[in-house]
N, CA, C and O atoms as a CHARMM CRD file, in Angstrom:
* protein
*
  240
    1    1 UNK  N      0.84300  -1.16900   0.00000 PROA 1      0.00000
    2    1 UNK  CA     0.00000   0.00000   0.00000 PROA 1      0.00000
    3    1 UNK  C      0.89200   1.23800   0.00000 PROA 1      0.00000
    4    1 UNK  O      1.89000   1.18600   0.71900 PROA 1      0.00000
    5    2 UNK  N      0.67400   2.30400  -0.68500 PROA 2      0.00000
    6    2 UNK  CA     1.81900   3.44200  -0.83200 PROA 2      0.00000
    7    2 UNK  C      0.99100   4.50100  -0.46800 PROA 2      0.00000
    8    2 UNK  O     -0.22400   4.61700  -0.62800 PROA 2      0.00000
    9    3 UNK  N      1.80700   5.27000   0.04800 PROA 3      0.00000
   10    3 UNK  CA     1.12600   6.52900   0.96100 PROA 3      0.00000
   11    3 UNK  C      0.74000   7.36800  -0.25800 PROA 3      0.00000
   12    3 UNK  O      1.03400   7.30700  -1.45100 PROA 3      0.00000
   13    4 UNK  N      0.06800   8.07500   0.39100 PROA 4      0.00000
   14    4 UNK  CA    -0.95600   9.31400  -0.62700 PROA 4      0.00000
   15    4 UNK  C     -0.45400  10.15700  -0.28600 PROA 4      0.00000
   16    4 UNK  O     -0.56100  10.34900   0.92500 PROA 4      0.00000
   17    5 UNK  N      0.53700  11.35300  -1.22800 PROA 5      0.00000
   18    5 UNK  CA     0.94100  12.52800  -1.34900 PROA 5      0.00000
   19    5 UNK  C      0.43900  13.45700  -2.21400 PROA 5      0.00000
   20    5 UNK  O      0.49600  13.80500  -3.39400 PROA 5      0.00000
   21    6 UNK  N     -0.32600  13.85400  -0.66800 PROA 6      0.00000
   22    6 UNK  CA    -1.02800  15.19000  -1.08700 PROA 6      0.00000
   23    6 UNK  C     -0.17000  16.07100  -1.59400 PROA 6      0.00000
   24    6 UNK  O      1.03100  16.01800  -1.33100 PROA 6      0.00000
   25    7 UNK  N     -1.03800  17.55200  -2.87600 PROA 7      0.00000
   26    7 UNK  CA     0.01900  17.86400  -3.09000 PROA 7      0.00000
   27    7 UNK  C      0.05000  19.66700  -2.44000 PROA 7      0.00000
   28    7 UNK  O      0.68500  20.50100  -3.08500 PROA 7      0.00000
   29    8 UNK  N     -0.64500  20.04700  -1.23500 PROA 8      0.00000
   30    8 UNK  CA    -0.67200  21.38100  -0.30300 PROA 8      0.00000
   31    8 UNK  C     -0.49600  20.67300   1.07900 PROA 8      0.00000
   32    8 UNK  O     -0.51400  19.46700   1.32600 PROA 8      0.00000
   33    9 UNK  N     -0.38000  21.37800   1.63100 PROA 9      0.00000
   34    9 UNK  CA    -0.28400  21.78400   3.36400 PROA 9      0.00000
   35    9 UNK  C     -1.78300  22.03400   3.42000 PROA 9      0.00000
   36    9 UNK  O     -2.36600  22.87900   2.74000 PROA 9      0.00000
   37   10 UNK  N     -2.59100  20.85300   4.68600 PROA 10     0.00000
   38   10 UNK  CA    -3.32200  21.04300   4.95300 PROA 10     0.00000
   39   10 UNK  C     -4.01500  22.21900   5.93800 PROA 10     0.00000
   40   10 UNK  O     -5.20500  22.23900   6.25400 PROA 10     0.00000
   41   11 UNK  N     -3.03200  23.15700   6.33200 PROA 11     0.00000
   42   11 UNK  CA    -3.26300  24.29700   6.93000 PROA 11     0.00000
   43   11 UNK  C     -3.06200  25.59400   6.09200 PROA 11     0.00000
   44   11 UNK  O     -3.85200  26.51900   5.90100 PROA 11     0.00000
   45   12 UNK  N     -1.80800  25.41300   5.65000 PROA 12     0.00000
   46   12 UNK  CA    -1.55600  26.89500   5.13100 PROA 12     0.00000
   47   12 UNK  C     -1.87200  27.14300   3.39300 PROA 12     0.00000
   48   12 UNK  O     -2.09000  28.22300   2.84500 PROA 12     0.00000
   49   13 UNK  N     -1.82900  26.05100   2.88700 PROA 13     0.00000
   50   13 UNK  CA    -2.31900  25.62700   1.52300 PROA 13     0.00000
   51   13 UNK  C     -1.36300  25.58800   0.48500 PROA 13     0.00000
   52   13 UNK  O     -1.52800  25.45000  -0.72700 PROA 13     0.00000
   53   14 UNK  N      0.17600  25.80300   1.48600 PROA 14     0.00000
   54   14 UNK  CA     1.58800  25.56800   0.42900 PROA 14     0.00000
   55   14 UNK  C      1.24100  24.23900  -0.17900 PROA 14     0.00000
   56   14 UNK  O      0.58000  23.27200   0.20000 PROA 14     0.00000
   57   15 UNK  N      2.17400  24.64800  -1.65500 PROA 15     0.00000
   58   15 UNK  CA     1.74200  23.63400  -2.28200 PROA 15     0.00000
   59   15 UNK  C      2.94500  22.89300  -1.95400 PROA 15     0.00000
   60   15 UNK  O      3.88700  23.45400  -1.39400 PROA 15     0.00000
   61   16 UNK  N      2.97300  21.47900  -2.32000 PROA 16     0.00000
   62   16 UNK  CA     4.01500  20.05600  -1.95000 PROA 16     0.00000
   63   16 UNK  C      4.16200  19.54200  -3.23300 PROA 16     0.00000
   64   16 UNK  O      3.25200  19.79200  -4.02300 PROA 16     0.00000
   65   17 UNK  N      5.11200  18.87400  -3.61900 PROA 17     0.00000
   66   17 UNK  CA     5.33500  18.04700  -4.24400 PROA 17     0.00000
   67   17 UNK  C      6.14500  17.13500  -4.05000 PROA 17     0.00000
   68   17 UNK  O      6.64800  17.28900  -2.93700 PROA 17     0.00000
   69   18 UNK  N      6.60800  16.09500  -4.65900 PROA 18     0.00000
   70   18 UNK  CA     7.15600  14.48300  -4.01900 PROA 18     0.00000
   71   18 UNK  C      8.25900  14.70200  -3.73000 PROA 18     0.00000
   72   18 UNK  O      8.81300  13.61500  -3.56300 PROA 18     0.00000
   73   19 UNK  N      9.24900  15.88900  -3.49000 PROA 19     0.00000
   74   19 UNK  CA    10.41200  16.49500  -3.04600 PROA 19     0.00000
   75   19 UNK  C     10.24700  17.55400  -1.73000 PROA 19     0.00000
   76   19 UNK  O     11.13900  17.52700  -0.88100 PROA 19     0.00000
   77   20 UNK  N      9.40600  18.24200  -1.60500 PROA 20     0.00000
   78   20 UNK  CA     9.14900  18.44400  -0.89700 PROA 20     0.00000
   79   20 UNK  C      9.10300  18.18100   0.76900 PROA 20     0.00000
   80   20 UNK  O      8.55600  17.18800   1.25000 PROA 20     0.00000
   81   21 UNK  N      9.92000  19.47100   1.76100 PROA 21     0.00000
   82   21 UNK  CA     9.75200  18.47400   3.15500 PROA 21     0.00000
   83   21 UNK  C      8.36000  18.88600   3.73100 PROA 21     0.00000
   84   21 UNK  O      8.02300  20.06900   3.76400 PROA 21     0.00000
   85   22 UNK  N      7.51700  17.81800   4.21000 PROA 22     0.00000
   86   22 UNK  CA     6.31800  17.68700   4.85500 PROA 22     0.00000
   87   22 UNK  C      6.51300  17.04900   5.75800 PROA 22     0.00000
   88   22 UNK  O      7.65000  16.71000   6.08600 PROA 22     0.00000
   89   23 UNK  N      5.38000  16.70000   6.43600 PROA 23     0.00000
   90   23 UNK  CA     4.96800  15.63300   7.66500 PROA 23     0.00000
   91   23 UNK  C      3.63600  15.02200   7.83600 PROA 23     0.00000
   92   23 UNK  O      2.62200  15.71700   7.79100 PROA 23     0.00000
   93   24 UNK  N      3.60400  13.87000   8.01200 PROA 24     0.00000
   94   24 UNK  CA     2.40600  13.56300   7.94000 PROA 24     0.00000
   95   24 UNK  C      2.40600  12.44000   8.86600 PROA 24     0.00000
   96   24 UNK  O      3.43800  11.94200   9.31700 PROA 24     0.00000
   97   25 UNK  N      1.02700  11.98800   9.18500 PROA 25     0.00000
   98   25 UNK  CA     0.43200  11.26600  10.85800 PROA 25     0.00000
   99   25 UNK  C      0.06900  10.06300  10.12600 PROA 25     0.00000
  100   25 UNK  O      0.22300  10.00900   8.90600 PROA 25     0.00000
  101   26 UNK  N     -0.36800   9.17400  10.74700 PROA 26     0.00000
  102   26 UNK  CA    -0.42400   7.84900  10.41800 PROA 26     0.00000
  103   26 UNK  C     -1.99500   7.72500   9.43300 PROA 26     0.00000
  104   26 UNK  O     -2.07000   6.69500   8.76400 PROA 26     0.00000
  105   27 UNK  N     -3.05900   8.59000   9.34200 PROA 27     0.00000
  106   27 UNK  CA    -3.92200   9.15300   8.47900 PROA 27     0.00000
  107   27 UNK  C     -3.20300   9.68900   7.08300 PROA 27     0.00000
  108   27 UNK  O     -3.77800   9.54500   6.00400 PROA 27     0.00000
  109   28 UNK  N     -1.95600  10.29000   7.18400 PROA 28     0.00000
  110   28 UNK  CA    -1.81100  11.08900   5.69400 PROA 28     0.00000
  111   28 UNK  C     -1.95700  12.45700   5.60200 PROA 28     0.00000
  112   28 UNK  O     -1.72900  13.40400   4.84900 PROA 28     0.00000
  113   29 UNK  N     -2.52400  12.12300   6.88600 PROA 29     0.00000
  114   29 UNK  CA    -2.41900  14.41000   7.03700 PROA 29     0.00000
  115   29 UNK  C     -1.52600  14.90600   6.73500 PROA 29     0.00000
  116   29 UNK  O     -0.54700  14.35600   7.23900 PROA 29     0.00000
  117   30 UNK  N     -1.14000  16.20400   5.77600 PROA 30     0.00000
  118   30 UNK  CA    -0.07600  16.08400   5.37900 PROA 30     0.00000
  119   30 UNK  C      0.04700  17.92000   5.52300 PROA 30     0.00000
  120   30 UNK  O     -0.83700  18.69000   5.14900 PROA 30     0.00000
  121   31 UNK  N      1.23300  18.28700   6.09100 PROA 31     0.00000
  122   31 UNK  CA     1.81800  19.66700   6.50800 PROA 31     0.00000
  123   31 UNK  C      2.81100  20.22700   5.91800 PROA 31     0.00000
  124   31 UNK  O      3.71700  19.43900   5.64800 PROA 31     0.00000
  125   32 UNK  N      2.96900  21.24100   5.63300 PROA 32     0.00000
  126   32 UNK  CA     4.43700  21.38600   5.67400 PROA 32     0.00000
  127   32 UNK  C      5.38000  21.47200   6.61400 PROA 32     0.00000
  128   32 UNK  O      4.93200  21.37800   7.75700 PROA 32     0.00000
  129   33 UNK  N      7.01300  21.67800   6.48600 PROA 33     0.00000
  130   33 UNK  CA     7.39600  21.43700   7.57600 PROA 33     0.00000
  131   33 UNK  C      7.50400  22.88900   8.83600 PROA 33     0.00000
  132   33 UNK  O      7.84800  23.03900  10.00800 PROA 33     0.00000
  133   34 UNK  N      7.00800  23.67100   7.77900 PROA 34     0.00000
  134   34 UNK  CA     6.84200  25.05500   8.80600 PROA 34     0.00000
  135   34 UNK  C      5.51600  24.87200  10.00400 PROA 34     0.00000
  136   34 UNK  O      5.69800  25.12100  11.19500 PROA 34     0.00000
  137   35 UNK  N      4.22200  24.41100   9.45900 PROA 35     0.00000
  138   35 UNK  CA     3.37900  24.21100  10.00800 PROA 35     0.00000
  139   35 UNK  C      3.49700  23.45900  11.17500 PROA 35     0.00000
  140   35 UNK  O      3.11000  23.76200  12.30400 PROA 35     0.00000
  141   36 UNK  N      4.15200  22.30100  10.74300 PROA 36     0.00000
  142   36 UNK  CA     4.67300  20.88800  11.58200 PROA 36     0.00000
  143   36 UNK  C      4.82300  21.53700  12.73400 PROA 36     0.00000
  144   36 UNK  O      4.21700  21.41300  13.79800 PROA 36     0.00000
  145   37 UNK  N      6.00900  22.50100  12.29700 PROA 37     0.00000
  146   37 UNK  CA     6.81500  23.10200  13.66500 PROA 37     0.00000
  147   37 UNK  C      6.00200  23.50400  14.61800 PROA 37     0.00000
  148   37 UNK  O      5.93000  23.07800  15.77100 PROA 37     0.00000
  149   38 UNK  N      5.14600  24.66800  13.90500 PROA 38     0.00000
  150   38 UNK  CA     4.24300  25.63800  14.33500 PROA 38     0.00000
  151   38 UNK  C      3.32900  24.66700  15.65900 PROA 38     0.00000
  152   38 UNK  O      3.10400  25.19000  16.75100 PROA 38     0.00000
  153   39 UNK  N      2.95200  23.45200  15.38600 PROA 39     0.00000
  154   39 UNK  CA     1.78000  22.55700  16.01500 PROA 39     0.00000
  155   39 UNK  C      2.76900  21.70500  16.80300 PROA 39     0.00000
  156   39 UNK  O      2.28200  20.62100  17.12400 PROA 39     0.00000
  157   40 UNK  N      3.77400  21.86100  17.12100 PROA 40     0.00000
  158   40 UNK  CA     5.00700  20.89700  17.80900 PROA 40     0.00000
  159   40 UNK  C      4.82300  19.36500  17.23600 PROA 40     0.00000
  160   40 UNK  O      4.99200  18.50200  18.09800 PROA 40     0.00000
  161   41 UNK  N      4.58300  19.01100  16.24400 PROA 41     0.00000
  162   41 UNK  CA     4.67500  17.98600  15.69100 PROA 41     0.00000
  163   41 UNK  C      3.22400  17.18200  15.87100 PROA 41     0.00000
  164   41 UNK  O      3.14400  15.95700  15.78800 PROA 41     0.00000
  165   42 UNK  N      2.08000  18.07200  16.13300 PROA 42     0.00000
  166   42 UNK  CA     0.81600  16.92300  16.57700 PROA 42     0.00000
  167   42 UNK  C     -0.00800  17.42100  15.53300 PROA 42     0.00000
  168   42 UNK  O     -0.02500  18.56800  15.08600 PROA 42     0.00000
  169   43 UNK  N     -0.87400  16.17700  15.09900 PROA 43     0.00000
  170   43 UNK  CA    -1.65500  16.56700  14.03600 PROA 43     0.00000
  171   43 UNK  C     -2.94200  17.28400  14.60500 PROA 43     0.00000
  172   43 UNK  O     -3.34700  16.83200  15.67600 PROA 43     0.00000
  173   44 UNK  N     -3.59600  18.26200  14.08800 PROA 44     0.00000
  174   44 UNK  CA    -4.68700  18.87400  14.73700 PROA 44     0.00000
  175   44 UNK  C     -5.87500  18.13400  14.17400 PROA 44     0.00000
  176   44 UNK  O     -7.03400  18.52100  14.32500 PROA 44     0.00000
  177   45 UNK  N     -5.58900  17.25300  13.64000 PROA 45     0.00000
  178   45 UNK  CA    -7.18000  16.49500  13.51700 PROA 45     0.00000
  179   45 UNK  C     -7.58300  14.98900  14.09500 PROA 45     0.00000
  180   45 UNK  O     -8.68900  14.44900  14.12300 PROA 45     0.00000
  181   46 UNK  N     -6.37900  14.53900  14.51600 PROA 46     0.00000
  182   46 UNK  CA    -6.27300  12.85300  15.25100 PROA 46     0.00000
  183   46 UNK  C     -5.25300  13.23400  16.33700 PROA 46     0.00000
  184   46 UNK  O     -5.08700  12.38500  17.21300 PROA 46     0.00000
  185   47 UNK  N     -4.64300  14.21300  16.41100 PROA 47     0.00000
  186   47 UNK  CA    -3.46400  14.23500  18.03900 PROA 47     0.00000
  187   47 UNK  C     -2.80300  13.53600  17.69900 PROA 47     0.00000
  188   47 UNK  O     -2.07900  13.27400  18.66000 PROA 47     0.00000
  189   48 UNK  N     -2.39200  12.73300  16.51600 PROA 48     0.00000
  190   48 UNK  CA    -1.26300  11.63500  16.28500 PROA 48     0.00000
  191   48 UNK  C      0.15700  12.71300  15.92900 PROA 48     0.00000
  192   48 UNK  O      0.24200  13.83200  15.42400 PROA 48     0.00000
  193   49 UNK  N      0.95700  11.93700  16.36400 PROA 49     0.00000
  194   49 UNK  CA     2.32000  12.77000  15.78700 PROA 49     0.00000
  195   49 UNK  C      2.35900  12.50200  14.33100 PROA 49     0.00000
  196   49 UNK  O      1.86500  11.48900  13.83500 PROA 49     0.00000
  197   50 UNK  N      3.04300  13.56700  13.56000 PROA 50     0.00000
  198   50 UNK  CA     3.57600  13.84300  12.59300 PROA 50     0.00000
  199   50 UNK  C      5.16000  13.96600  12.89700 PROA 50     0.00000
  200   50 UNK  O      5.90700  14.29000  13.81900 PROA 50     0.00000
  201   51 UNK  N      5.22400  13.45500  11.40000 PROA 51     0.00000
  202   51 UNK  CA     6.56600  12.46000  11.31300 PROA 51     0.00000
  203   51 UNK  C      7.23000  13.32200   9.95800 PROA 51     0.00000
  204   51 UNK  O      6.54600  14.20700   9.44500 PROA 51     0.00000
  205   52 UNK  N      8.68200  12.98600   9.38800 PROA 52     0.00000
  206   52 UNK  CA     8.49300  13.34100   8.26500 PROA 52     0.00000
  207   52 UNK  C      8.17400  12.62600   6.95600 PROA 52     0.00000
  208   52 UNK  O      8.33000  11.40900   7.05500 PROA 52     0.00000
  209   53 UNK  N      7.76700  13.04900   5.74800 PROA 53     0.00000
  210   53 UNK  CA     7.28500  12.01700   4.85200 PROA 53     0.00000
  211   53 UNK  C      8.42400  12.14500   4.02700 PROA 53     0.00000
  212   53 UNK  O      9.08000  13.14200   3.72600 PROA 53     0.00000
  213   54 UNK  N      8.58800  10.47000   3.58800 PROA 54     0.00000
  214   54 UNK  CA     9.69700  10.09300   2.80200 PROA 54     0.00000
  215   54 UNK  C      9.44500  10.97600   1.36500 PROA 54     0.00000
  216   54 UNK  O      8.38300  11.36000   0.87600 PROA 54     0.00000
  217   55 UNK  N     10.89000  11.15100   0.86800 PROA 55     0.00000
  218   55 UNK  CA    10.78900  11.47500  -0.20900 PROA 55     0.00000
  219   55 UNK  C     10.59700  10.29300  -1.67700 PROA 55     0.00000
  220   55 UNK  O     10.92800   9.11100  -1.76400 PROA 55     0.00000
  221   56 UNK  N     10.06500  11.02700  -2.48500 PROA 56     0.00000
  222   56 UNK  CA    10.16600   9.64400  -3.54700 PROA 56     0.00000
  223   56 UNK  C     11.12000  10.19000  -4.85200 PROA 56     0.00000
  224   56 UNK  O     11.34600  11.39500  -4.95900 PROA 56     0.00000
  225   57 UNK  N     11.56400   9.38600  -5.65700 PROA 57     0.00000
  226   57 UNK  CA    12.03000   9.64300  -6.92300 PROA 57     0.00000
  227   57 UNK  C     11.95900  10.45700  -7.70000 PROA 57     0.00000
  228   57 UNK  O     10.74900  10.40200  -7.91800 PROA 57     0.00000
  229   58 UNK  N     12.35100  11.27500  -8.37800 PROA 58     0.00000
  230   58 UNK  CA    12.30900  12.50100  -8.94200 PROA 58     0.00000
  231   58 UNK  C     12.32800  11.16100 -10.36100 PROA 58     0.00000
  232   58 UNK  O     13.18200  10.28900 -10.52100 PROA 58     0.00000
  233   59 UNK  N     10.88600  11.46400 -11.34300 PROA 59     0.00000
  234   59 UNK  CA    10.69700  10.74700 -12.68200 PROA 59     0.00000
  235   59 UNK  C     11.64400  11.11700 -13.52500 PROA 59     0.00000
  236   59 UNK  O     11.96000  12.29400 -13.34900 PROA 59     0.00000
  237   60 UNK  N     12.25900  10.55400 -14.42200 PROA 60     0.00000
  238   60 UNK  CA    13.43300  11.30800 -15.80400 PROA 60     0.00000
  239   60 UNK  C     12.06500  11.87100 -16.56700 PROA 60     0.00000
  240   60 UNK  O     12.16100  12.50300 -17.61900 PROA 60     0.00000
């Protein structure tokens, strides 16, 4: 199963892409890493920590 990368910050509405540093909770909530900070690492919609999300492959 492969995680779903959203492609904004569910707070501030920066946009993300698969390079991008984010964070996201065991849901997929997905932040940027300014936001992250901002919330000390807890997601505001499950209280789960946010983590950072792996990066993936940049396509040729």
């Amino acid at each position: 199963m492969a995680l779903d990368y959203k492609t904004s910050c569910e707070k501030c509405n920066t946009q993300l892409n698969m390079q991008s540093k984010a964070c996201i909770c065991s849901y997929e909530c997905t932040f940027c890493e300014t936001c992250s900070e901002e919330m000390n690492f807890i997601c505001p919609n499950c209280n789960g920590e946010l983590v950072k999300r792996p990066k993936r492959k940049k396509e040729n």
